[in-house]
C-alpha positions as CSV (number, residue, x, y, z in Angstrom):
1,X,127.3,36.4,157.7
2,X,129.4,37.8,154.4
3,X,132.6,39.6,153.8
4,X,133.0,41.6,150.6
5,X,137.1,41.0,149.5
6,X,138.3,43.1,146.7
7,X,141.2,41.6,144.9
8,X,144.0,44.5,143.9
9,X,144.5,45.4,140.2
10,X,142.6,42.0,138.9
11,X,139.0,44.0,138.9
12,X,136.9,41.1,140.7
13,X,135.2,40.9,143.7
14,X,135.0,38.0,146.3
15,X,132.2,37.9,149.2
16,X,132.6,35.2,151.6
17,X,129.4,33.7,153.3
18,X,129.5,31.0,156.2
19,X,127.3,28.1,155.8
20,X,126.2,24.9,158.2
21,X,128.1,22.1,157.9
22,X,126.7,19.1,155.9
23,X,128.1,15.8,156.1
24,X,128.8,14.9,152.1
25,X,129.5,18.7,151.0
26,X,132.5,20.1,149.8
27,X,134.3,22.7,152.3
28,X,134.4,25.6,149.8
29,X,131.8,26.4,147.3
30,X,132.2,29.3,144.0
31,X,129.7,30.6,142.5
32,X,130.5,33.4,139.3
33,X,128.4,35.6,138.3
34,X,128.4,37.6,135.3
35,X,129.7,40.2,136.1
36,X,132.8,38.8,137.6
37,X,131.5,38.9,141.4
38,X,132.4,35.4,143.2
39,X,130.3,34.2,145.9
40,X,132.8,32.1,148.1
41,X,130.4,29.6,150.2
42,X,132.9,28.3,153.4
43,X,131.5,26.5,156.0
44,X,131.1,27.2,159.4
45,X,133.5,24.2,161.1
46,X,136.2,25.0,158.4
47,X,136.0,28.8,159.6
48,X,136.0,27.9,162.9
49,X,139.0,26.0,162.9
50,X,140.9,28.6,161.0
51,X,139.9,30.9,163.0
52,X,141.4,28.8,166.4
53,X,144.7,28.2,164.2
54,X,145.1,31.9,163.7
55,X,144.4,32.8,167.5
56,X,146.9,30.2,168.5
57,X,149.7,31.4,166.6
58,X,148.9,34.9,167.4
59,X,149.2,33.6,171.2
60,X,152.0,31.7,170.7
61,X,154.0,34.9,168.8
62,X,152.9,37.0,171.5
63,X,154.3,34.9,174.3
64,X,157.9,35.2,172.2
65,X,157.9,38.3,172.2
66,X,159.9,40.6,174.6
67,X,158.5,42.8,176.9
């Protein structure tokens, strides 16, 4: 899975993909191309547990609110 990001007013572009966890490997890998394109590697237990941070504060903001 990839997501292409554009970045406002700096010109580059950013396209996420998800990767399997290995044990050893950095979180977050960036690989440039020449033509200013970034390939972001994440991996998959990193997104994951964003991705559960992000739902729980949505929950949690949504309970707060009034009705």
């Amino acid at each position: 899975m990839s997501k292409l990001l554009r970045r406002p007013g700096k010109g580059e572009v950013v396209t996420y993909s998800l990767r399997p966890h290995k044990k050893g490997q950095a979180p977050f890998s960036d690989i440039k191309l020449a033509d200013g394109t970034i390939i972001r590697r994440v991996d998959e237990s990193v997104h994951r547990r964003a991705l559960e941070k992000v739902n729980s504060a949505f929950r949690k903001q949504k309970l707060k609110e009034p009705a």
